[in-house]
C-alpha positions as CSV (number, residue, x, y, z in Angstrom):
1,X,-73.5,81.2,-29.0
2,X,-76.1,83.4,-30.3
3,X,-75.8,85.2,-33.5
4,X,-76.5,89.4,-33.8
5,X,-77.4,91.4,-36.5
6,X,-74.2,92.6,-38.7
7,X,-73.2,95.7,-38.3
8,X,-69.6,97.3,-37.9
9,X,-67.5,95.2,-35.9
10,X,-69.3,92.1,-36.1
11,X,-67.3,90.4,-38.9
12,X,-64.1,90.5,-36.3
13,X,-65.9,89.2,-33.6
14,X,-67.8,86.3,-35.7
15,X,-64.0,86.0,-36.4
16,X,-62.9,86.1,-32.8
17,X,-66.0,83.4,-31.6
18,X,-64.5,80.9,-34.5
19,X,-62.3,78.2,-33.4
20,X,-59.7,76.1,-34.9
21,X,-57.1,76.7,-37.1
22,X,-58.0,73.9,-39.8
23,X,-55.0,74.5,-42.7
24,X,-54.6,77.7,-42.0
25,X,-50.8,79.4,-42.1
26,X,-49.6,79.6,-38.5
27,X,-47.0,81.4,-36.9
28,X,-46.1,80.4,-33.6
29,X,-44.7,82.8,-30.5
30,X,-43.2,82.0,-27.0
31,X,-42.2,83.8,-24.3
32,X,-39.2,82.9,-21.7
33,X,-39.2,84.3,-18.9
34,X,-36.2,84.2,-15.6
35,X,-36.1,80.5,-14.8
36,X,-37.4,79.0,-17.6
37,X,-35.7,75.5,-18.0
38,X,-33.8,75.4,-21.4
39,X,-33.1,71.3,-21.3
40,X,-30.3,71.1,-23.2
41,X,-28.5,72.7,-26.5
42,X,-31.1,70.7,-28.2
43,X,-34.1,71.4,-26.2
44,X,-37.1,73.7,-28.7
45,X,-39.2,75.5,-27.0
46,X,-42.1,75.7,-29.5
47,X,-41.7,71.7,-30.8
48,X,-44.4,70.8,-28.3
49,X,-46.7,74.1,-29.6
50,X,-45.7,73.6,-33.1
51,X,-46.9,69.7,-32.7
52,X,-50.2,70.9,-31.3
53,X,-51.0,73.5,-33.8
54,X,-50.1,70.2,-36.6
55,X,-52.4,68.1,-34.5
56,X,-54.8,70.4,-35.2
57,X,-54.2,70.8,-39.0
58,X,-52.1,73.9,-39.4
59,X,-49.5,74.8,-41.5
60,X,-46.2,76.1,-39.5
61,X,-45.1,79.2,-41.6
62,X,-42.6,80.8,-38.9
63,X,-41.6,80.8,-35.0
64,X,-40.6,83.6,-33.0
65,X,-39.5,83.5,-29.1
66,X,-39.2,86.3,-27.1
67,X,-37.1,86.2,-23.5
68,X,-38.1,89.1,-20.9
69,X,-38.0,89.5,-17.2
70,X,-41.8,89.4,-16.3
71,X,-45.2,89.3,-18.7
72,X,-46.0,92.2,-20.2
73,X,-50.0,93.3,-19.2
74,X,-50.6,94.9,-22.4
75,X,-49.3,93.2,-24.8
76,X,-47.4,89.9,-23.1
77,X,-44.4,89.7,-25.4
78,X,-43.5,93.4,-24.9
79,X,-45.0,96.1,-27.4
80,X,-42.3,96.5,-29.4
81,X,-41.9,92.7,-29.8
82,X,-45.7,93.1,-30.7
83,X,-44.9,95.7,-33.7
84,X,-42.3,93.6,-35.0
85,X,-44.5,90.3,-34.6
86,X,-47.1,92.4,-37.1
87,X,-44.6,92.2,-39.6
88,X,-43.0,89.2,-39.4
89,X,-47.2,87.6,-39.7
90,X,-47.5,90.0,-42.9
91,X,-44.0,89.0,-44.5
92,X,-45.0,85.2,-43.5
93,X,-48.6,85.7,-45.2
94,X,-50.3,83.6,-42.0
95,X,-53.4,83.8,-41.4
96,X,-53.3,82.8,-37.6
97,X,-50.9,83.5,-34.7
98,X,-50.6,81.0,-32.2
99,X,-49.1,81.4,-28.7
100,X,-47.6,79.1,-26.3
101,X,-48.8,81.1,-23.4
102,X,-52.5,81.8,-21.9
103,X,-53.6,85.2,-23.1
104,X,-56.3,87.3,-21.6
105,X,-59.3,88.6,-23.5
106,X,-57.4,92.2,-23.6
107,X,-53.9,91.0,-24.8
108,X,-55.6,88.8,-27.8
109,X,-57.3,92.2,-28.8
110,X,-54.2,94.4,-29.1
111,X,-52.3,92.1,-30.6
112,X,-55.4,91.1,-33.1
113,X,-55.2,94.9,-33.8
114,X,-51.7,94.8,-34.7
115,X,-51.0,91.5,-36.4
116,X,-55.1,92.0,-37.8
117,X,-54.7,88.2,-38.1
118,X,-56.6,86.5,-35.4
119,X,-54.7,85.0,-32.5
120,X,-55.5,82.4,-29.9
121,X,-53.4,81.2,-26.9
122,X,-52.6,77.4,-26.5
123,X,-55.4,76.5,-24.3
124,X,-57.1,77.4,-27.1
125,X,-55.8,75.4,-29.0
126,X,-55.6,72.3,-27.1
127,X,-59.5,72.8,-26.6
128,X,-60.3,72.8,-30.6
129,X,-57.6,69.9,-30.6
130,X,-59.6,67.6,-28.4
131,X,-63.3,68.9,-30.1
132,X,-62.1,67.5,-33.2
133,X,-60.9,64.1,-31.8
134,X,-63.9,63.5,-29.5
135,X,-66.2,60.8,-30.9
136,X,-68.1,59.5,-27.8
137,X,-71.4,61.1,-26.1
138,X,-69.2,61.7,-23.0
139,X,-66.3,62.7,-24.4
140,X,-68.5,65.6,-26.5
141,X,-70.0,66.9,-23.3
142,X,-67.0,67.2,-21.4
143,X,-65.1,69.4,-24.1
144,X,-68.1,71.5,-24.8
145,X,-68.0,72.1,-20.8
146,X,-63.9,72.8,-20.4
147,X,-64.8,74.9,-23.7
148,X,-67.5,76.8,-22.4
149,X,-65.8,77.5,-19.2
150,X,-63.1,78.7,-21.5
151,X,-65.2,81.4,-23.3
152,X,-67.7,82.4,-20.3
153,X,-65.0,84.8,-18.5
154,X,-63.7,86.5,-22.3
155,X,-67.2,87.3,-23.0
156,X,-66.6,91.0,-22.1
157,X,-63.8,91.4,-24.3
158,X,-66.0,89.6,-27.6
159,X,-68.6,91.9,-27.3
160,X,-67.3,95.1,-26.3
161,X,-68.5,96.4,-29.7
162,X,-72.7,96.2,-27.9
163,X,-74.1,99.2,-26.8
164,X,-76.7,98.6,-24.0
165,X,-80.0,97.0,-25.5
166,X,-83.4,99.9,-24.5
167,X,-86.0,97.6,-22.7
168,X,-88.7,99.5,-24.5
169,X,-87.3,99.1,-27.8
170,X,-85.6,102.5,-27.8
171,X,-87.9,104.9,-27.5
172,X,-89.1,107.0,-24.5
173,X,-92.3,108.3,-25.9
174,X,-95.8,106.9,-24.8
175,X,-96.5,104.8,-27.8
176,X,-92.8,103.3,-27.7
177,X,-92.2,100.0,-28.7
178,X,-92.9,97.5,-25.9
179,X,-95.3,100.0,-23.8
180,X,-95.7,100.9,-20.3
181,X,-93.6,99.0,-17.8
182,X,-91.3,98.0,-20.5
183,X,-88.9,100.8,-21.2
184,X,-85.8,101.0,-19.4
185,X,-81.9,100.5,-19.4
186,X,-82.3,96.8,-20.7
187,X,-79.4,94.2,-20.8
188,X,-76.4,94.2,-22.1
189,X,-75.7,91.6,-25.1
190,X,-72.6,90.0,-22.9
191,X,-75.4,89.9,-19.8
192,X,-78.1,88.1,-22.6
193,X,-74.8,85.4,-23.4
194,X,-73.6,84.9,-20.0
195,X,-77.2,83.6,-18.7
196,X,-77.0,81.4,-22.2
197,X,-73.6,80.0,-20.9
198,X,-74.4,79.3,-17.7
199,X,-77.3,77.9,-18.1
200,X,-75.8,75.5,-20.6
201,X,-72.6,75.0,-18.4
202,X,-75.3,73.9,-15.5
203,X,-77.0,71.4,-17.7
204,X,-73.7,69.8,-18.5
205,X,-72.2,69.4,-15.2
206,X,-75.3,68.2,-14.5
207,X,-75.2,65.6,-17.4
208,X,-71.5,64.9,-16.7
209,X,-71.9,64.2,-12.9
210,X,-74.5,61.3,-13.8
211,X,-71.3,59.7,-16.2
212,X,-69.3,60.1,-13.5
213,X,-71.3,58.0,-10.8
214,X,-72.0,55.7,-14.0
215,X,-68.1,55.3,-14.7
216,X,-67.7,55.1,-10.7
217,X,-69.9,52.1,-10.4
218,X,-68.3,50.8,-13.6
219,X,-64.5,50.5,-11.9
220,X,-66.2,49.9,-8.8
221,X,-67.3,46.6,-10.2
222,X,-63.8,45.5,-11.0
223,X,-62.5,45.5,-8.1
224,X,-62.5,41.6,-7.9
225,X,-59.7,42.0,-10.4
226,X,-56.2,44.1,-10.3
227,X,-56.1,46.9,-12.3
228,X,-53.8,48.7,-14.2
229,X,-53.6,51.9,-16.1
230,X,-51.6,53.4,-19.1
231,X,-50.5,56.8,-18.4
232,X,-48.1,58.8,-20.2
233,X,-47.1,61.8,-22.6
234,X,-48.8,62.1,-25.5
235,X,-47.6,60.0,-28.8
236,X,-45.8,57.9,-25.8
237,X,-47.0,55.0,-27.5
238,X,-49.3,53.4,-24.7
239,X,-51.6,52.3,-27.3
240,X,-49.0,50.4,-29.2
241,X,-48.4,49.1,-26.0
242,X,-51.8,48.3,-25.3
243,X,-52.7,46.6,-28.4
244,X,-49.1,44.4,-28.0
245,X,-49.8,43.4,-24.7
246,X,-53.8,42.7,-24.7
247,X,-54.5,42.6,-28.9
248,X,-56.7,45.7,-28.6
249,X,-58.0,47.3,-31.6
250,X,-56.7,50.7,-29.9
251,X,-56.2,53.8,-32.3
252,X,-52.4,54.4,-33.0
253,X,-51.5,57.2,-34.7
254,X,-48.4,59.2,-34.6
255,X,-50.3,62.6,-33.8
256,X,-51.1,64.0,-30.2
257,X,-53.9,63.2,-28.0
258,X,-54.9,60.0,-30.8
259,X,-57.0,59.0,-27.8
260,X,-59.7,60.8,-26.1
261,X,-61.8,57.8,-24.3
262,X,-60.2,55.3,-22.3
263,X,-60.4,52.0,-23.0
264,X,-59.8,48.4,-21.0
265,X,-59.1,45.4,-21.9
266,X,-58.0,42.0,-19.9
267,X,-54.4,41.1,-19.7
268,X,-53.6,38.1,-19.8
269,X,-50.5,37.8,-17.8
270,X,-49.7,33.6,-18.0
271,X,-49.9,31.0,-15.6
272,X,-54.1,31.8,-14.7
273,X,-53.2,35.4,-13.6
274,X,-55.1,38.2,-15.4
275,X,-55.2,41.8,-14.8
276,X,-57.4,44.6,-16.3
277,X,-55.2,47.1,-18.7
278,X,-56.8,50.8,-19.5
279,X,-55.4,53.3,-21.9
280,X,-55.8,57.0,-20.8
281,X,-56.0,60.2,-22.7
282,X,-52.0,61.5,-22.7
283,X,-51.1,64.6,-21.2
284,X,-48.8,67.4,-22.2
285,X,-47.1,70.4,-20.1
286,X,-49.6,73.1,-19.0
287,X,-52.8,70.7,-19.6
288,X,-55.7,73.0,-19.3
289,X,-56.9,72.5,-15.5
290,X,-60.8,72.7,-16.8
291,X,-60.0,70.2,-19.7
292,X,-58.6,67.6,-16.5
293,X,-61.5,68.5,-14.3
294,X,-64.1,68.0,-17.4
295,X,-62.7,64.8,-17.9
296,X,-62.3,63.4,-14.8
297,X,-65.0,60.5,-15.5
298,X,-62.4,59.5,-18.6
299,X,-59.4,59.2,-15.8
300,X,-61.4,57.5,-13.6
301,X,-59.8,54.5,-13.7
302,X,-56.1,56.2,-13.6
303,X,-57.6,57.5,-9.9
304,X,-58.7,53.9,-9.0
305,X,-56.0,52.2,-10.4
306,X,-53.8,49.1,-8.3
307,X,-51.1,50.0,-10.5
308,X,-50.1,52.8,-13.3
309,X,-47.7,52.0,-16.0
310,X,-46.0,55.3,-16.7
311,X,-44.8,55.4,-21.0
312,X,-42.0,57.0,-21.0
313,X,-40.8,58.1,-25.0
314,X,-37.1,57.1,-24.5
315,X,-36.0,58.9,-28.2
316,X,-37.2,62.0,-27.2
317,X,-34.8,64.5,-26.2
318,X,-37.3,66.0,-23.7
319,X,-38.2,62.8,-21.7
320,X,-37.1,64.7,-18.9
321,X,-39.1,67.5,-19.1
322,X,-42.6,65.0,-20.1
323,X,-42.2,62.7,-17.4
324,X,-42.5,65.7,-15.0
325,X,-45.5,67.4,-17.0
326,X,-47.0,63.7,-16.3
327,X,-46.3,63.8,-12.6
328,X,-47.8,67.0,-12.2
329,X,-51.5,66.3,-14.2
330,X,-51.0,62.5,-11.8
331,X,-50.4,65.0,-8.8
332,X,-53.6,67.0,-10.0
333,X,-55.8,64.0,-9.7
334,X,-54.5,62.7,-6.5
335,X,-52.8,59.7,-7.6
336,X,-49.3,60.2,-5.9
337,X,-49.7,57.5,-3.6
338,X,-50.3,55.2,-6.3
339,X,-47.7,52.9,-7.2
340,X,-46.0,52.8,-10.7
341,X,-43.8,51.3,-12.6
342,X,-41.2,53.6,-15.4
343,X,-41.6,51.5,-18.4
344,X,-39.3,53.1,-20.8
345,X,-40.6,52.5,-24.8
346,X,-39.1,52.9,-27.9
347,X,-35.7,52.2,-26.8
348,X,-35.3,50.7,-30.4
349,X,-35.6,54.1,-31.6
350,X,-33.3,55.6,-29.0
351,X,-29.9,56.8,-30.7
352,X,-26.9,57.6,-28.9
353,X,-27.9,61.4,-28.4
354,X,-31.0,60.5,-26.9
355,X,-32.3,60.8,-23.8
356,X,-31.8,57.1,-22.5
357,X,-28.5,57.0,-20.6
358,X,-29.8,59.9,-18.7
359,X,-33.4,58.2,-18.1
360,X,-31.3,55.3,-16.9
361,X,-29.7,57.5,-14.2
362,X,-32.6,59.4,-13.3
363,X,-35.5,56.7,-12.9
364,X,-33.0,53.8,-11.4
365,X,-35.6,51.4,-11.7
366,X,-37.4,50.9,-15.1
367,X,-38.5,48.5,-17.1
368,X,-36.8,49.1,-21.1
369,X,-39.3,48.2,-23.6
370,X,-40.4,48.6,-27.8
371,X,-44.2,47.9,-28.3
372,X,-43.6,47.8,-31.2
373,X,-41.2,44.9,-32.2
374,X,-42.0,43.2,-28.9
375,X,-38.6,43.9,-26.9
376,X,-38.8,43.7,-22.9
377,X,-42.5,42.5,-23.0
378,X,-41.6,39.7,-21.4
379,X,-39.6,41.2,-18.7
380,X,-42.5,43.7,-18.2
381,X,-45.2,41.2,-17.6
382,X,-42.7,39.4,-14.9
383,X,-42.7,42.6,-13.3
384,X,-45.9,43.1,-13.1
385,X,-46.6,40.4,-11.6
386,X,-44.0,40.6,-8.9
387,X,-45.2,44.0,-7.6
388,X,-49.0,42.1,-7.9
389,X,-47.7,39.4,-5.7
390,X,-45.9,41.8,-4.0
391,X,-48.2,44.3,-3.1
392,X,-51.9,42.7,-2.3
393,X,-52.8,39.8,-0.2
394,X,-56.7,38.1,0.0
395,X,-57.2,36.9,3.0
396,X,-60.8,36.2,4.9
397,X,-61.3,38.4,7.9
398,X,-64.3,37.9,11.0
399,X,-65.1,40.7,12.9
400,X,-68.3,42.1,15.0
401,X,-71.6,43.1,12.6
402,X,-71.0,46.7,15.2
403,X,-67.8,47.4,13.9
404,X,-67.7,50.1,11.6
405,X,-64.4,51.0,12.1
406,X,-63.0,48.3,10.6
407,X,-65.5,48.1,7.6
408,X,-64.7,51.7,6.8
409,X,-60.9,51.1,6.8
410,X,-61.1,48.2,5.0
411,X,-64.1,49.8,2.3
412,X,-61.0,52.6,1.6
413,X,-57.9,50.9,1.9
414,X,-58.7,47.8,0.2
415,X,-61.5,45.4,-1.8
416,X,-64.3,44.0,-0.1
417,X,-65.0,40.8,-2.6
418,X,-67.5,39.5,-0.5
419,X,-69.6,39.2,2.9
420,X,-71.3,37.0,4.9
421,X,-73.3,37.3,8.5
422,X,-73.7,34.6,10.9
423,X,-76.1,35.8,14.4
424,X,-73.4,38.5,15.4
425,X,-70.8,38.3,13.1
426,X,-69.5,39.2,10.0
427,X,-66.9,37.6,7.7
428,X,-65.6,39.4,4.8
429,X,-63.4,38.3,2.0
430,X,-61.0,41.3,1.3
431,X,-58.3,42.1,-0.8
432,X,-55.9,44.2,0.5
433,X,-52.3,45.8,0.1
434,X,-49.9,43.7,2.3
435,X,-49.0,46.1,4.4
436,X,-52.7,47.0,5.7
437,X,-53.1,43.9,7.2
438,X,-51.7,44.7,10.5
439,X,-53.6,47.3,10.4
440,X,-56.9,45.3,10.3
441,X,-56.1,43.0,12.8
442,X,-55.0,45.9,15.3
443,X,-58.6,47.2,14.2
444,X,-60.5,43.8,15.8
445,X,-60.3,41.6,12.7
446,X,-59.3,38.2,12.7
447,X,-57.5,36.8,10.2
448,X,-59.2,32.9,9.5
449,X,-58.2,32.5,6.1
450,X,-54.9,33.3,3.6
């Protein structure tokens, strides 16, 4: 964004624009409203913020929740919740206030005045999270693009400071500064950024749609192979489970959203049988919906996926609640219909106040697992291949050149591996779920070859 000339006011916007909270002193602030699942006596509201605001290098100096019947518009949390907050930041010395909510431009500047500490909201701070851990070209343009998208609409409130720019310079006499034709009532500073944002939000949806048909064409390719994808809560421990089950080099760290770019690698599952195994980013309640549509070319190969592997954490007391924040991003990108497998992980870790007996009730049918000492990885590959067996047959198909039915069914439902045309005919060698193959002969295929 572009810089002004300092004057009063500027130093608290330059303030406001900065992202980040780096090792700064944080205090953290939630609001519950009517309806607001508690999860337990041992359920924390804040443990998911406070992780985040660790993720991104903060220093957790204090929490503070607030319950109320509806949002407050002026100040969210209530104003006199908001006086007391001011005090509780200056007896904590923080330096930033962090809340677990989505803020608008107005709230963040009343309660800036209050606290005067500087506050941002958790999409915020999820945002700055995943700037710091992007490394690749694509991953780079697609948080500057959920970021951007982020600041375009809280312009107004960041430079509310601007008195209207004169066209002519300011003056009004003859020999004013720009001359005839130029005076006028000008452009407002936020009018000058927003054509800046635009245009640069343009240019990356721009650059961002050519990675997509890029990473299209990419999974595309695979379909001779079955694929399936790692997808999770965050710190789930899918890249444990990736490196234990393919010997990736995959990233593990015991820190939220360790890995931005998704990665595949060939599983080897025994017996000649191979399938193609991708990590994903993890996800986390309340994902930012710009963050999931920037990166949409990174989950591209969740959407085309044969099979997901949903990580479950089975020590954390929350499973519960993270399996259905994982459900609702999977809903998001159209992937209900997608078959999955539970595979619950760290069960080595799982005490007797954990969440597992309940997990065992809940998901019925799941696979119990440690990545990392190697327990169940066995009984997961034989799973695996089961639903592969299961699930998809190939099977040679001959049908009219003029059908087009049939070839579009077939193109959406299944894997065309390979054609050939004799005078009028076509024969095609498809891979397809099982249950679609009635379906194709009902169509006007016939079925020469298993």
């Amino acid at each position: 964004m572009r810089r002004i000339h300092k004057h009063e006011g500027t130093l608290k916007q330059d303030r406001r624009i900065e992202t980040g909270v780096q090792a700064e002193r944080a205090v953290l602030v939630g609001l519950l409203l009517p309806g607001h699942s508690t999860g337990g006596t041992r359920y924390d509201p804040l443990a998911e913020l406070a992780a985040l605001a660790e993720a991104a290098g903060a220093k957790i100096v204090g929490r503070t929740i607030q319950k109320r019947p509806k949002v407050c518009p002026g100040t969210y949390i209530g104003s006199g919740k908001a006086k007391e907050l001011a005090g509780y930041v200056e007896e904590k010395e923080a330096d930033v206030v962090i809340f677990d909510n989505d803020l608008t431009p107005s709230q963040i500047r009343v309660i800036e005045k209050l606290c005067k500490r500087r506050v941002i909201d958790r999409t915020e701070l999820i945002l700055d999270i995943f700037a710091s851990r992007a490394r690749t070209h694509a991953a780079r343009l697609q948080v500057e693009l959920a970021q951007l998208e982020y600041t375009a609409p809280r312009l107004r409130g960041m430079w509310t400071h601007l008195e209207r720019i004169a066209g002519a310079g300011g003056g009004t006499k003859v020999g004013a500064v720009g001359g005839i034709g130029t005076r006028g009532p000008g452009e407002r500073q936020i009018e000058i950024d927003r054509r800046l944002v635009q245009k640069r939000v343009s240019f990356l949806r721009e650059q961002i749609a050519q990675i997509d048909k890029r990473k299209l064409r990419e999974v595309r390719s695979r379909s001779d192979f079955f694929t399936i994808s790692l997808v999770g809560y965050t710190n789930a421990g899918k890249s444990t489970l990736m490196n234990a089950l393919t010997g990736a080099d995959t990233l593990v760290a015991d820190k939220l959203f360790a890995t931005l770019d998704t990665k595949t690698r060939r599983w080897d599952l025994g017996g000649g049988q191979t399938a193609l195994l991708s990590d994903t980013v993890g996800f986390v309640r309340n994902l930012p919906h710009r963050l999931v549509a920037s990166f949409r070319a990174t989950l591209e190969e969740t959407i085309h996926s044969d099979l997901l592997l949903h990580v479950i954490d089975a020590s954390d007391h929350d499973a519960a609640g993270q399996i259905q924040a994982v459900e609702t991003v999977l809903a998001e990108l159209g992937c209900e219909d997608i078959p999955r497998l539970n595979v619950l992980n760290k069960i080595d870790a799982a005490g007797d106040e954990a969440s597992l007996p309940l997990l065992r009730v809940q998901l019925e049918v799941a696979v119990e697992i440690s990545a990392m000492t190697g327990q169940g990885l066995d009984i997961l590959r034989d799973r695996v291949i089961e639903l592969m067996r299961g699930r998809y047959v190939r099977i040679t198909v001959e049908t009219h050149t003029a059908n087009g039915r049939l070839l579009a069914y077939v193109s959406k439902h299944g894997h065309i591996l390979g054609q050939e045309y004799e005078d009028d005919m076509m024969r095609l060698d498809l891979r397809l779920p099982t249950a679609e193959v009635p379906r194709v002969v009902n169509l006007g295929g016939t079925v020469v070859e298993r």
